[in-house]
TIMI-2910 file (N, C-alpha, C, CB; in pm, 1 decimal, decimal comma, always signed):
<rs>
+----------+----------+----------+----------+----------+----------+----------+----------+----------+----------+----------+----------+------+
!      n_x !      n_y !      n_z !     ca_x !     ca_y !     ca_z !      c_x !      c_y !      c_z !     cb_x !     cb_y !     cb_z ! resn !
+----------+----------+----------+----------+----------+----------+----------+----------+----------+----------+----------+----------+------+
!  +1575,1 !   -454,9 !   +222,0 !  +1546,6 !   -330,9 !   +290,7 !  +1620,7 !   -333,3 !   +424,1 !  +1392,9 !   -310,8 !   +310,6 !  Unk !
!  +1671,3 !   -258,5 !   +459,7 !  +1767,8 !   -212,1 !   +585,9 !  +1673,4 !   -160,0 !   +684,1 !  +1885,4 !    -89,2 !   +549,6 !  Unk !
!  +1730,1 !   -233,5 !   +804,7 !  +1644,8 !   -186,1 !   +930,1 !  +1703,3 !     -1,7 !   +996,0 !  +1681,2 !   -334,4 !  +1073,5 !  Unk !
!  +1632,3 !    +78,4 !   +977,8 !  +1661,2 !   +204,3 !   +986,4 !  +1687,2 !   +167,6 !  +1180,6 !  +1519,1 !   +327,1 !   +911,6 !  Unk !
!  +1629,9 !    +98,8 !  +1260,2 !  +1654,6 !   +144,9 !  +1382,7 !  +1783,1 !    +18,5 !  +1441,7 !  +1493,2 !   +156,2 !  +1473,1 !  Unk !
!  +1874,6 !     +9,0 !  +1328,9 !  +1985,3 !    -57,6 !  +1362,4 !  +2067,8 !    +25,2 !  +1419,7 !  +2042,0 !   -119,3 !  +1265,0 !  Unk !
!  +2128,6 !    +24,4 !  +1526,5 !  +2247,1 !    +98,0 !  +1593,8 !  +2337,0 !   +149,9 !  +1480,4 !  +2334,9 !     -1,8 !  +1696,1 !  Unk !
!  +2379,7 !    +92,4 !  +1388,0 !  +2445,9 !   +130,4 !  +1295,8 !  +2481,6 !   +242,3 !  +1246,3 !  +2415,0 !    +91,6 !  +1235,1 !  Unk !
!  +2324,9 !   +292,1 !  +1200,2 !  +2323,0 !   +412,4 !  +1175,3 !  +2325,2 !   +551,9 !  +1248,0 !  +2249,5 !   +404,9 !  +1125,1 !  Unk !
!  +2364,9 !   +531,5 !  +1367,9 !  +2422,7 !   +622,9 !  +1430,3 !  +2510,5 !   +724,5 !  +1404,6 !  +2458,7 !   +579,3 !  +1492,1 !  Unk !
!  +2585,1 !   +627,5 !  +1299,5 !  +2761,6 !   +691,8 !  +1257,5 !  +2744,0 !   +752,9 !  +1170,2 !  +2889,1 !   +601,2 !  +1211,5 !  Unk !
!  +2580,7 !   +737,3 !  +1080,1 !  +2590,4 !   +823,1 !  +1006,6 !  +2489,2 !   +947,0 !   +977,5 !  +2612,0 !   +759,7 !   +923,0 !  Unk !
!  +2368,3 !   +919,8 !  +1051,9 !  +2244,5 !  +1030,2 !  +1042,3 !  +2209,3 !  +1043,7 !  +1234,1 !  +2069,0 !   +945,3 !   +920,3 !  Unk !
!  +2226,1 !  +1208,5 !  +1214,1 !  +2189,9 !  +1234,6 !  +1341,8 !  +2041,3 !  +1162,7 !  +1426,5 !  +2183,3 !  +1380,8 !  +1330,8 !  Unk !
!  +2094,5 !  +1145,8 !  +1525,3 !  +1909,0 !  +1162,7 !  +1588,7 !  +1781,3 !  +1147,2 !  +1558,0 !  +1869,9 !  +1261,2 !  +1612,0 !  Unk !
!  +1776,0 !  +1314,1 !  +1521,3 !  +1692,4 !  +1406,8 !  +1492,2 !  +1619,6 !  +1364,5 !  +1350,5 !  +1767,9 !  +1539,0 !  +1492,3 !  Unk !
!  +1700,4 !  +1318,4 !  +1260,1 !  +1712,9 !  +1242,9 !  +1138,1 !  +1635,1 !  +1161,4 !  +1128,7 !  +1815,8 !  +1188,1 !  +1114,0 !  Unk !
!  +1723,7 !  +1058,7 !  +1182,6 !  +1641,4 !   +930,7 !  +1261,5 !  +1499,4 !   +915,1 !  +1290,6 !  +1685,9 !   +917,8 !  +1388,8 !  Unk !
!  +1465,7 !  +1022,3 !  +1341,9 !  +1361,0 !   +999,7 !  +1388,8 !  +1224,1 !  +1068,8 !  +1307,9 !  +1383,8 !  +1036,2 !  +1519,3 !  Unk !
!  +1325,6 !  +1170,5 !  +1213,2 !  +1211,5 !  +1188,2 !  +1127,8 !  +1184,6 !  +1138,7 !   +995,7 !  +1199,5 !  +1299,5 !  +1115,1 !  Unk !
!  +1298,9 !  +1012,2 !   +991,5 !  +1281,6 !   +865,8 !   +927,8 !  +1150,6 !   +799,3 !   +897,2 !  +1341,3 !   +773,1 !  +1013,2 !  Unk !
!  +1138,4 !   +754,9 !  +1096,6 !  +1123,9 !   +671,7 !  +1120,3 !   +970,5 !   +715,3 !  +1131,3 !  +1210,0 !   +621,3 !  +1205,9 !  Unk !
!   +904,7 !   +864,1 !  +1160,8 !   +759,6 !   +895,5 !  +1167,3 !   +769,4 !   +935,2 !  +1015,7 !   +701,0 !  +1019,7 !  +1288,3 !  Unk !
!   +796,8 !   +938,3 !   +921,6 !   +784,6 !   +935,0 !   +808,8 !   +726,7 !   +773,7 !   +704,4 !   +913,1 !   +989,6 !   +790,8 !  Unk !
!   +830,1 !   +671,5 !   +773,1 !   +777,7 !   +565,3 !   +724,9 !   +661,6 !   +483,7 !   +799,7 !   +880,0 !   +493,7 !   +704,0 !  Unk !
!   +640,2 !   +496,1 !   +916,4 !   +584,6 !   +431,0 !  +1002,0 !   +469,3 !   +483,5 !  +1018,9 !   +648,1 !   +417,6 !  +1102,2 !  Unk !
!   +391,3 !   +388,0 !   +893,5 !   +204,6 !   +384,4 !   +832,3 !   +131,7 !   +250,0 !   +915,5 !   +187,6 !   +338,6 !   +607,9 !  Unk !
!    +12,1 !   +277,2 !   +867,0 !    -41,5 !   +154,5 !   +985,0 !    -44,4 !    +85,7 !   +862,4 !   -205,3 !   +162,3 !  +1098,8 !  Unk !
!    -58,7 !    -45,1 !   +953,9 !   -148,1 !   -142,6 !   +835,9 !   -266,3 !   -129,4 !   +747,9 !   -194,1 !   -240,5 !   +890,4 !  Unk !
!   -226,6 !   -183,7 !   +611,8 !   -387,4 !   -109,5 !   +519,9 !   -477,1 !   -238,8 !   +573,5 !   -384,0 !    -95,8 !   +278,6 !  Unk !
!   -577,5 !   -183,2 !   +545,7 !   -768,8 !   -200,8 !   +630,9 !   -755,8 !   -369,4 !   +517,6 !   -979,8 !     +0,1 !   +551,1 !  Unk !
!   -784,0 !   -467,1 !   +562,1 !   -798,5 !   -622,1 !   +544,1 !   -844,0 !   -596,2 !   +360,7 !   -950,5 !   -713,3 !   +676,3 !  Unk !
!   -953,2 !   -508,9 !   +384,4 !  -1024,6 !   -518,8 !   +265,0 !   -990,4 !   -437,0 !   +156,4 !  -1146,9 !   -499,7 !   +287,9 !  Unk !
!   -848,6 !   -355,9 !   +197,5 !   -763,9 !   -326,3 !    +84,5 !   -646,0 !   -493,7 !    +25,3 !   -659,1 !   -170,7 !   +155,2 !  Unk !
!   -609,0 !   -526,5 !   +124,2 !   -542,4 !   -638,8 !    +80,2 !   -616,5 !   -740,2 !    +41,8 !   -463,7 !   -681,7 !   +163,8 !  Unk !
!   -739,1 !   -771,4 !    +76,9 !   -837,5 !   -869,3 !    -15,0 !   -870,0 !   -831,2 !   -144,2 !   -970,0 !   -888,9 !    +43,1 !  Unk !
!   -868,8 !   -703,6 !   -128,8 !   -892,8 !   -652,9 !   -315,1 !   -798,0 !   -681,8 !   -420,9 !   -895,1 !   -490,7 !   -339,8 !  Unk !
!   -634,3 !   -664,9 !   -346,8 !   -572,2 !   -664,9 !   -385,9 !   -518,2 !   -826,8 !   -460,3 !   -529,2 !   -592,0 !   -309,2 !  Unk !
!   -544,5 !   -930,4 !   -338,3 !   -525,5 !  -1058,6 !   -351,3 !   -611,9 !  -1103,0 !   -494,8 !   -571,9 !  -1129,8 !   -211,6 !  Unk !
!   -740,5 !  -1098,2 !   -449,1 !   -827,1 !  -1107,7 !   -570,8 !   -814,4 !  -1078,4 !   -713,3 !   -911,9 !  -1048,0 !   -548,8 !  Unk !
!   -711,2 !   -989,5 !   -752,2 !   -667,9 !   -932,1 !   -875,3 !   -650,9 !  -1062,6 !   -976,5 !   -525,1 !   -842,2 !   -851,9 !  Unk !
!   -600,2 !  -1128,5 !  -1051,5 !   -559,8 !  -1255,2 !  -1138,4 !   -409,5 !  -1215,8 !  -1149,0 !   -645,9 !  -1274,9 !  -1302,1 !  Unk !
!   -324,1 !  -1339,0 !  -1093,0 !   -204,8 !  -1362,0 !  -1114,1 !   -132,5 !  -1385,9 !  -1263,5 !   -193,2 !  -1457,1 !  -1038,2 !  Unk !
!   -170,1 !  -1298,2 !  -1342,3 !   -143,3 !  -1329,2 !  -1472,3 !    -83,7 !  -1219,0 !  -1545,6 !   -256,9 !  -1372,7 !  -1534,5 !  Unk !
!    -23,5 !  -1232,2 !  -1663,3 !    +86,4 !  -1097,6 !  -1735,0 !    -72,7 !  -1053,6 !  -1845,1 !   +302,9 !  -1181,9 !  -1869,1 !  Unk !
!   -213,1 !  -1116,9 !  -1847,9 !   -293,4 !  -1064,5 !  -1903,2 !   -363,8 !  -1006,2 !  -1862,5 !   -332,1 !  -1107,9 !  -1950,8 !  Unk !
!   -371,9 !   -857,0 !  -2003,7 !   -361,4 !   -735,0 !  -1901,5 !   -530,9 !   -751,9 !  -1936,8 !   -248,7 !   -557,8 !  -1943,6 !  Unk !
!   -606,1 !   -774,2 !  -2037,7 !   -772,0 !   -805,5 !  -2045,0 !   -807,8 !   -895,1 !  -1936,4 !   -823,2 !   -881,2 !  -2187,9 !  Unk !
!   -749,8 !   -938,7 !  -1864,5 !   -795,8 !  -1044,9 !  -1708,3 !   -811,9 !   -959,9 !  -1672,9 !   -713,8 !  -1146,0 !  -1606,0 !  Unk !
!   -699,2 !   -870,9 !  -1620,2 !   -675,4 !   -771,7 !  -1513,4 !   -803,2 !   -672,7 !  -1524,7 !   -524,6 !   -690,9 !  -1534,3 !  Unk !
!   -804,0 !   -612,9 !  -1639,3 !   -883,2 !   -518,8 !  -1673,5 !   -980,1 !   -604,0 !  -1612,8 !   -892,1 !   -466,7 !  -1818,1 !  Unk !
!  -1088,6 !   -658,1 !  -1696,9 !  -1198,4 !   -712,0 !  -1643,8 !  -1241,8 !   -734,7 !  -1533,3 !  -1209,7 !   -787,7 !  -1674,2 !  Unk !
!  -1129,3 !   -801,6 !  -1451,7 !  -1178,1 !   -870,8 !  -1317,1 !  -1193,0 !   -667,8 !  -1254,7 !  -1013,3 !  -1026,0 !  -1210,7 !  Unk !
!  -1110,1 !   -530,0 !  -1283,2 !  -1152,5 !   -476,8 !  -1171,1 !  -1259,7 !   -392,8 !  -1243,4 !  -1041,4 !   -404,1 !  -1080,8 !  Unk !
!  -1288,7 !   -415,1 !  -1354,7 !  -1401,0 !   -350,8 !  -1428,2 !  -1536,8 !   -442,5 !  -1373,1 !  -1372,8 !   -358,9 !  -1610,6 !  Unk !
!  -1509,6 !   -548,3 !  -1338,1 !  -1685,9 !   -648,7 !  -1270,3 !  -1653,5 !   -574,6 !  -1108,3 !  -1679,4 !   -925,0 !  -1262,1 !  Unk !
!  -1547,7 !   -511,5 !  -1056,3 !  -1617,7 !   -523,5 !   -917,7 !  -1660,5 !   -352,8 !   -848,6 !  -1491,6 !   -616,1 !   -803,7 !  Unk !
!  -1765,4 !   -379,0 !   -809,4 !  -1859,0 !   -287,6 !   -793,6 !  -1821,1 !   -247,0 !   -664,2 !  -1997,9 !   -331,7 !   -812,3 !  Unk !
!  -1812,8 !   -133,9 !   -672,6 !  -1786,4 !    -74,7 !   -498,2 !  -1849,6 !    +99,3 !   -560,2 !  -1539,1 !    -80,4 !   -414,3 !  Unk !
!  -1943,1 !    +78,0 !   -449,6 !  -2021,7 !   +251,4 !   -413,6 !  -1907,3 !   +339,4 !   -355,8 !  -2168,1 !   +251,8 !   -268,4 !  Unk !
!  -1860,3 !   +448,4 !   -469,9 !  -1786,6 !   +605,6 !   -407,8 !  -1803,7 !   +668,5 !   -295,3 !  -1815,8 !   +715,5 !   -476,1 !  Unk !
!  -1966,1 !   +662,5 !   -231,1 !  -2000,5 !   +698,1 !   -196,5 !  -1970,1 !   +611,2 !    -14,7 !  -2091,7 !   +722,7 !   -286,3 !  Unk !
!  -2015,5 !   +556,0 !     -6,4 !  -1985,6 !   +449,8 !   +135,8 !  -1829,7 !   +346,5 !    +95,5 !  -2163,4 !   +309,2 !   +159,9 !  Unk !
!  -1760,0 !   +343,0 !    +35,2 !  -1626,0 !   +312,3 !    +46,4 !  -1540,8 !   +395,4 !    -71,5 !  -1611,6 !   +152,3 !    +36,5 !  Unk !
!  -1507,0 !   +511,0 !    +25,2 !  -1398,4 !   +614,6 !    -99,0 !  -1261,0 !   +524,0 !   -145,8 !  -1317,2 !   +792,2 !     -4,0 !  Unk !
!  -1218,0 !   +536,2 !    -23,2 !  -1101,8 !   +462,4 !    -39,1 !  -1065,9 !   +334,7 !    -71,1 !  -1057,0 !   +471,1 !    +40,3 !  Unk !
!  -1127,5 !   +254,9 !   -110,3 !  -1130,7 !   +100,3 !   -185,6 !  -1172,7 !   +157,3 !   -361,9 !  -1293,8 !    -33,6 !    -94,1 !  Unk !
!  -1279,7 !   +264,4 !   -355,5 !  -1348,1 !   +273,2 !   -489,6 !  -1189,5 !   +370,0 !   -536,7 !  -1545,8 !   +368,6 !   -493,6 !  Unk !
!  -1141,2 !   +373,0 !   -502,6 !   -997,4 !   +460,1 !   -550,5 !   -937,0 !   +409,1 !   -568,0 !   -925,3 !   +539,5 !   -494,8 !  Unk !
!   -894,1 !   +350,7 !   -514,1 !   -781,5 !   +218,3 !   -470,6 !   -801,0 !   +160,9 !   -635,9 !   -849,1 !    +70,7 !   -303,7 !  Unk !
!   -958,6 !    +78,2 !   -656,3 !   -993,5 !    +75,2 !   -771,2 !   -960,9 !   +121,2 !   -901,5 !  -1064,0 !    +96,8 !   -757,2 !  Unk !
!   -957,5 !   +270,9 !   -924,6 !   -947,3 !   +349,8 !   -991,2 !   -812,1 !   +372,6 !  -1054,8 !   -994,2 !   +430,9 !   -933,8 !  Unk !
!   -751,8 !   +368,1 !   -915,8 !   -586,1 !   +417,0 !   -918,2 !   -537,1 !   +268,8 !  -1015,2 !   -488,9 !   +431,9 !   -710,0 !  Unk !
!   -574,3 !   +169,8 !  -1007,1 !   -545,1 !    +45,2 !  -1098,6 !   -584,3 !    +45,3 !  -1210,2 !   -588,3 !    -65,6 !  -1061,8 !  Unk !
+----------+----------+----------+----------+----------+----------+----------+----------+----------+----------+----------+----------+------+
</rs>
């Protein structure tokens, strides 16, 4: 991946460009307990692990949307 705020690219995208690059890509960090969910998954090409392990883990819709999605979306 190429560093967009290399001088470089000067020569070839205006400014203005640039900069609506750069507030385009520039997301915060996801919340610990999206990347712990994520870690937790099983490092394996089996897809009945996979399944299972996110079919046992329980997260309320209701008090965590965005993890129980996160969920879902997998």
């Amino acid at each position: 991946m190429s560093n967009i705020n290399d001088e470089n690219w000067e020569e070839y995208i205006l400014a203005n460009e640039l900069e609506e690059i750069n507030e385009a890509t520039n997301t915060e960090k996801q919340p610990t307990e999206f990347q712990d969910f994520l870690d937790a998954i099983p490092k394996t090409a089996d897809l009945r692990a996979i399944f299972s392990h996110l079919d046992n883990q329980v997260i309320d819709p209701f008090q965590n949307r965005a993890l129980y999605w996160m969920k879902k979306a997998l």
